[in-house]
C-alpha positions in Angstrom: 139.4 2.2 -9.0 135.6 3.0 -9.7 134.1 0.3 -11.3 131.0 -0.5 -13.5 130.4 -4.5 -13.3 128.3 -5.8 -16.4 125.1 -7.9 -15.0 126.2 -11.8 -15.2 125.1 -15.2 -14.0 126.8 -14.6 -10.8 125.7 -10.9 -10.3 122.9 -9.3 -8.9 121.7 -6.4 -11.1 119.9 -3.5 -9.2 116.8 -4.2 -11.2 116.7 -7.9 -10.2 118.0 -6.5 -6.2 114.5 -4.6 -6.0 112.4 -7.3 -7.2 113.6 -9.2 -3.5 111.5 -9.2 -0.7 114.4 -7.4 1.8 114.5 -5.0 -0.7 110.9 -4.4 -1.1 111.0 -4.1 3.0 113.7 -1.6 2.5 112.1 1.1 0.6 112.2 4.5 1.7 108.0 4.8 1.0 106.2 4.6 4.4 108.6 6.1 6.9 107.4 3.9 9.6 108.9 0.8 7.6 112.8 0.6 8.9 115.2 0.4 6.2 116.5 -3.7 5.9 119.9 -4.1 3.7 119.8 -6.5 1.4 121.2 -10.1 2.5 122.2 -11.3 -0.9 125.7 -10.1 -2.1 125.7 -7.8 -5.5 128.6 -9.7 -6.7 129.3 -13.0 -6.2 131.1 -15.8 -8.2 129.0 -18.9 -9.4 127.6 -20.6 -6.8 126.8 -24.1 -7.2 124.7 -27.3 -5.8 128.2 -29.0 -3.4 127.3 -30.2 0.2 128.8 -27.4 2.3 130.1 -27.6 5.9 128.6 -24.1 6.7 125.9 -25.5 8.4 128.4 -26.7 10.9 129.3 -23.5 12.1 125.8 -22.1 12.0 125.0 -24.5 14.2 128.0 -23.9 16.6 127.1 -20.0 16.7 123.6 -21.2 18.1 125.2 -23.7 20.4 127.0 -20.2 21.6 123.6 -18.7 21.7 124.6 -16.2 18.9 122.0 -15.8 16.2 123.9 -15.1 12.9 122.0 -12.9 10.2 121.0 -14.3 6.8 124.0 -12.9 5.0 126.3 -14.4 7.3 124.6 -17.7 7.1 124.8 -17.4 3.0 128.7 -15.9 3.7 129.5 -19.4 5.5 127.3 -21.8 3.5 128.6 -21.0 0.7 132.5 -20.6 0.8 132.2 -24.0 2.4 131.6 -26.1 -0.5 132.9 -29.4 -0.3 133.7 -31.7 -3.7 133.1 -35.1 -3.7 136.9 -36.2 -2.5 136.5 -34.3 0.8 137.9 -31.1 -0.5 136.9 -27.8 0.0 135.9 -26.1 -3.3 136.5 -22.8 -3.0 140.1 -23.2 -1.6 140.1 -19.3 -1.5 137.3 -17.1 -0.4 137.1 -13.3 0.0 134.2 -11.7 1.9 133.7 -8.2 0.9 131.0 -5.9 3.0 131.1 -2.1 4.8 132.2 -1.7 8.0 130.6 -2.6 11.3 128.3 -5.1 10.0 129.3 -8.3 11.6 132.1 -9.9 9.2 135.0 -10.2 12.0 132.5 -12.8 13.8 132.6 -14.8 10.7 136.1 -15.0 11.0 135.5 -16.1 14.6 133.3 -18.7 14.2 135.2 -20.3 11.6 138.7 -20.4 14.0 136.7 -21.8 16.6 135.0 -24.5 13.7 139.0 -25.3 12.8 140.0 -25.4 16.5 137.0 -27.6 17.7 134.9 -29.3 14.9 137.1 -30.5 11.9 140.8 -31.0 13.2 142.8 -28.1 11.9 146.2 -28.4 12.9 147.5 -24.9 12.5 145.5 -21.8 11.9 147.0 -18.4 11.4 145.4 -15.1 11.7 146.9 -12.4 10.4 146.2 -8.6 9.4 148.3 -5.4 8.4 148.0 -4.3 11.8 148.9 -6.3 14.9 146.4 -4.2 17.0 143.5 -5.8 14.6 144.6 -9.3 15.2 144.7 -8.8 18.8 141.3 -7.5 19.3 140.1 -10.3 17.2 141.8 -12.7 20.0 140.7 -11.2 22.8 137.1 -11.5 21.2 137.8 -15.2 20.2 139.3 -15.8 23.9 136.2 -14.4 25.4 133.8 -16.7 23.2 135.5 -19.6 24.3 135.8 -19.1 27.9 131.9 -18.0 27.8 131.4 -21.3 26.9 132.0 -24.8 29.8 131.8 -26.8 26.2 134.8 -25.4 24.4 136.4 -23.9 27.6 137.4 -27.6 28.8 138.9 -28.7 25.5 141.7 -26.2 25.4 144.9 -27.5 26.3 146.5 -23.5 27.3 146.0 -20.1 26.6 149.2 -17.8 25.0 149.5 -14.3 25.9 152.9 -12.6 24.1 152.7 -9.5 22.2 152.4 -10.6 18.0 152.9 -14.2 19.1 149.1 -15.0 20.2 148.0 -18.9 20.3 145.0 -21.2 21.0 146.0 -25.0 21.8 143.3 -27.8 22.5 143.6 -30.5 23.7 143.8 -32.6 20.4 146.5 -30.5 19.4 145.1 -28.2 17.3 146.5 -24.3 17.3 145.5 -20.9 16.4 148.0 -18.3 16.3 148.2 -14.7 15.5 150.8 -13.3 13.2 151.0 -9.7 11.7 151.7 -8.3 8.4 154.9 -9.5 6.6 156.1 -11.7 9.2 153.1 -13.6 9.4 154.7 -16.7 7.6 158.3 -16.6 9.6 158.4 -19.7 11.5 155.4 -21.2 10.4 155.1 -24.4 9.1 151.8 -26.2 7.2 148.9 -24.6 8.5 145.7 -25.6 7.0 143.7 -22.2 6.6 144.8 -18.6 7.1 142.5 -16.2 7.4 143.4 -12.4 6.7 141.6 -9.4 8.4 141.7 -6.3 6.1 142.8 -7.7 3.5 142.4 -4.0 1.2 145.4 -2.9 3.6 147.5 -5.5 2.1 149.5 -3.4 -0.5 152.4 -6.4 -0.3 152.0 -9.2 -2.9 155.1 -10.7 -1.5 153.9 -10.9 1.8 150.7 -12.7 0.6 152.7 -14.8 -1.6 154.7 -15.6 1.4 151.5 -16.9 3.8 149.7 -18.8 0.4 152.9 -20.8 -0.3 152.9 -22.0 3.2 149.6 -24.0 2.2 150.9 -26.2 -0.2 151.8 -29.3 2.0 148.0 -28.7 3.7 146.1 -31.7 3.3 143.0 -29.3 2.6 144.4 -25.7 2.6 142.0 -22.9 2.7 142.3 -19.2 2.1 139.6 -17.0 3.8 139.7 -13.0 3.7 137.6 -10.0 5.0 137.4 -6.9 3.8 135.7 -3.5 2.9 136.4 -2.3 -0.6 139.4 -0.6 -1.0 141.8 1.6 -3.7 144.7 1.0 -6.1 146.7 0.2 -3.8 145.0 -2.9 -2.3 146.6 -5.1 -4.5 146.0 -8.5 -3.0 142.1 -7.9 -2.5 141.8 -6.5 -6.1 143.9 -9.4 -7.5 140.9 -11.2 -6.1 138.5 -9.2 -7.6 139.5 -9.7 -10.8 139.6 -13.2 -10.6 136.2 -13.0 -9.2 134.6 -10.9 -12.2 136.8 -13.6 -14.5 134.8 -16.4 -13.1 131.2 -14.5 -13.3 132.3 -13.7 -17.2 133.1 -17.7 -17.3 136.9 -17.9 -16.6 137.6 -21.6 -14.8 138.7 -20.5 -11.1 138.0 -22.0 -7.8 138.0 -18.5 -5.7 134.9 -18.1 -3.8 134.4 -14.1 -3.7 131.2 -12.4 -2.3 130.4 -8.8 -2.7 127.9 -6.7 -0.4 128.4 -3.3 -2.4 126.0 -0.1 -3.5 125.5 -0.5 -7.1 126.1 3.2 -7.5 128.3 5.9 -6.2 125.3 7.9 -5.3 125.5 8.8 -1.4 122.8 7.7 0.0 121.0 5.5 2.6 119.1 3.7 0.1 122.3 3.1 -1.8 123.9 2.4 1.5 121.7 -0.7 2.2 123.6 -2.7 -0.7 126.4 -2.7 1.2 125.4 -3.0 4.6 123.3 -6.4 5.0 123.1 -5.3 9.1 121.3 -2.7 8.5 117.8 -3.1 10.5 119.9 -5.6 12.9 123.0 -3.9 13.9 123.0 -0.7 12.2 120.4 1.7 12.2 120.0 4.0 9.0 120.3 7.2 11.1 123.8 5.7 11.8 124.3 5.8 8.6 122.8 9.1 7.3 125.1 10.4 10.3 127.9 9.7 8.5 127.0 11.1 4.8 128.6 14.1 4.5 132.3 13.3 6.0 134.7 12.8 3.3 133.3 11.2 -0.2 136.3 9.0 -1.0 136.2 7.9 2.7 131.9 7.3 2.8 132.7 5.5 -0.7 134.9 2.5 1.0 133.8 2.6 4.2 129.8 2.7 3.9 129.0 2.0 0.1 131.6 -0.1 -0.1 132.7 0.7 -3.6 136.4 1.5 -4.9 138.1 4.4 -5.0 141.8 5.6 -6.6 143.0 6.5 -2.9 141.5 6.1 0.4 143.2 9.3 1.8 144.1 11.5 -1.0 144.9 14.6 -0.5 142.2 15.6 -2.6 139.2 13.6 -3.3 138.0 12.0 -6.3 134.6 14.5 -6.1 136.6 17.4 -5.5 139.1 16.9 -8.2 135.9 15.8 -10.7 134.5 19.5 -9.5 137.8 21.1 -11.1 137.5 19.8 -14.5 137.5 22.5 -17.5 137.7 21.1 -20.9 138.1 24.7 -22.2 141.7 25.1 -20.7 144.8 23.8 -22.3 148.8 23.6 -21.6 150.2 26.8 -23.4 153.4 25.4 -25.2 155.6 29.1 -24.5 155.1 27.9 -20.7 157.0 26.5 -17.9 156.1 23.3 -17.8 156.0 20.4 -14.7 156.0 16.8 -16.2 155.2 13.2 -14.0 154.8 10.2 -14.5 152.6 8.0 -12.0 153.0 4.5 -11.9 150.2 2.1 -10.3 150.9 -0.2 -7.5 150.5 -3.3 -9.5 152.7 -1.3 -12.2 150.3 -2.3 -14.7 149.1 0.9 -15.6 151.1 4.5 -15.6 150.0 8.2 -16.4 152.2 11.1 -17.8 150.7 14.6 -17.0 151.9 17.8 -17.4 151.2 21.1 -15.3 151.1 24.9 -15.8 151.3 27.7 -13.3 147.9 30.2 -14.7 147.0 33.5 -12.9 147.3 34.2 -9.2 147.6 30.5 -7.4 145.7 28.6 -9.8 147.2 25.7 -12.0 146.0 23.4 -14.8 147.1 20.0 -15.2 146.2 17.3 -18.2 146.8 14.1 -18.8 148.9 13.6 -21.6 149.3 9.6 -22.4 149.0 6.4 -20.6 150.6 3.0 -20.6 149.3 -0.3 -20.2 150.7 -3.7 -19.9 148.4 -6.8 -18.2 151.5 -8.1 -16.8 154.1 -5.6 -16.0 155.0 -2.1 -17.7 158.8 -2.0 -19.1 160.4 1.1 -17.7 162.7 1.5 -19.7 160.3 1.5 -22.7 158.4 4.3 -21.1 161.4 6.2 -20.4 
């Protein structure tokens, strides 16, 4: 799903990006200036004036000696809002930024701000695959023990395959759960964080972990992600929300965006979507990487959506073999399907032709549409 995002209140247009100073830094003029991404997300829902508890963990990644970058420090400031009654504003947030660039610590520092700063009772981490949530405890493990501060507040330490935990000494818990069976035997955890969350092609499964927040006394949702494709149908049930609220739809989601404003590959374009570039990534990292698979340098580096992450052939490729001369030739054998979208919103009906030799030509004959759900039978 390539999209094209109309310049709003809560969007940063690629005109206004360039007039910033990181960008200015960035340019590819002088050689001998490194190329800086841009710390500001592209798109980002309204942000407002709240107190936010952000600083809190700022402050506990120094205590840690760990210097955060200025896009995490915006990341954490500002899905931290708190309303005047306590609450957290953004109840659900969604970081969305390229690989590598530093988002899992985010995740990290906010478990241990649950586990040691504000109380949280039950925290569960959970992604599509259990391998992910495991390396993101061994990493949170290592954190704490490098530290005599929060080493000596934790009550034990749980090592079972899928069945992970943190206890303090104040009773607070962080566990790991993967994929669907992340809610079984779980009961009122405060805030759930989800790793991936573009490989969450389930809503049932998210349905399952959000309902388990609704005796919290101050639930929060928190996701990380890079951009994914149709099928990612939790993060781009997010993003919609997220474009509804720029266009000025009443939501409380807190979503923010580190994406190249184009599809052109490129480093320049690159820097959009990678904030740690200058810090943790060098450019030649990225320029390394240009020329492997389009759909797969889309997602993974620009950051931008595509119809499928591993197609079996790419959205360039398949752009390269269209021929508005050819037709379907009604005397021929003719191959019809119909393609319906994850979210079974949308669904395509396209017919195919055997031509000369091994070559065949295939059109798209009608689509369907339904915001809520397509009726099969109708389309039958």
């Amino acid at each position: 799903m390539k999209t094209t995002e109309k310049p709003s209140k809560g969007h940063q247009t690629p005109v206004e990006a360039l007039k910033s100073p990181e960008t200015v830094l960035g340019r590819d003029a002088d050689p001998e200036i490194p190329l800086i991404g841009v710390q500001t997300p592209r798109i980002h829902t309204p942000l407002n004036d709240l107190p936010s508890r952000g600083g809190e963990l700022i402050d506990l990644a120094t205590d840690l000696k760990i210097d955060l970058m200025d896009w995490q420090k915006f990341a954490l400031i500002h899905s931290h809002k708190v309303k005047p009654d306590g609450r957290w504003a953004t109840p659900v947030n969604c970081v969305v930024v390229a690989r590598q660039n530093g988002k899992s610590f985010l995740q990290l520092i906010r478990i241990l701000g649950g586990l040691f700063l504000w109380d949280e009772k039950l925290q569960i981490g959970s992604a599509h695959r259990l391998s992910t949530s495991l390396e993101q405890f061994r990493a949170l493990v290592q954190m704490i023990e490098g530290s005599d501060d929060l080493a000596k507040q934790v009550k034990k330490i749980r090592w079972q395959h899928g069945g992970e935990e943190i206890e303090t000494l104040t009773g607070n818990r962080f566990i790991v759960r993967a994929g669907g069976s992340a809610a079984r035997g779980v009961s009122r955890p405060s805030t759930i964080h989800l790793d991936e969350l573009r490989e969450m092609t389930d809503i049932e499964s998210f349905a399952s972990l959000r309902y388990t927040l609704m005796a919290a006394q101050n639930p929060m949702v928190m996701a990380y992600t890079n951009a994914g494709d149709s099928s990612s149908v939790v993060l781009n049930q997010f993003r919609e929300r997220a474009l509804a609220s720029i266009a000025g739809v009443a939501d409380d989601i807190g979503y923010f965006e580190w994406s190249a404003p184009t599809d052109e590959i490129s480093v320049e374009n690159a820097r959009y979507a990678n904030p740690s570039m200058g810090t943790l990534i060098h450019a030649d990292n990225v320029r390394s990487v240009l020329n492997d698979p389009p759909d797969v340098v889309m997602t993974e580096v620009l950051c931008r959506w595509v119809v499928a992450i591993n197609s079996a052939v790419d959205a360039a490729s398949w752009g390269n073999c269209l021929d508005k001369s050819v037709d379907l030739d009604l005397d021929k054998l003719t191959w019809l399907a119909i393609d319906l979208s994850p979210d079974r919103r949308h669904a395509s009906l396209v017919g195919a032709q055997k031509m000369g030799g091994e070559q065949f030509v295939v059109k798209l004959l009608h689509t369907w549409q339904n915001d809520l759900q397509l009726d099969d039978k109708a389309i039958a």
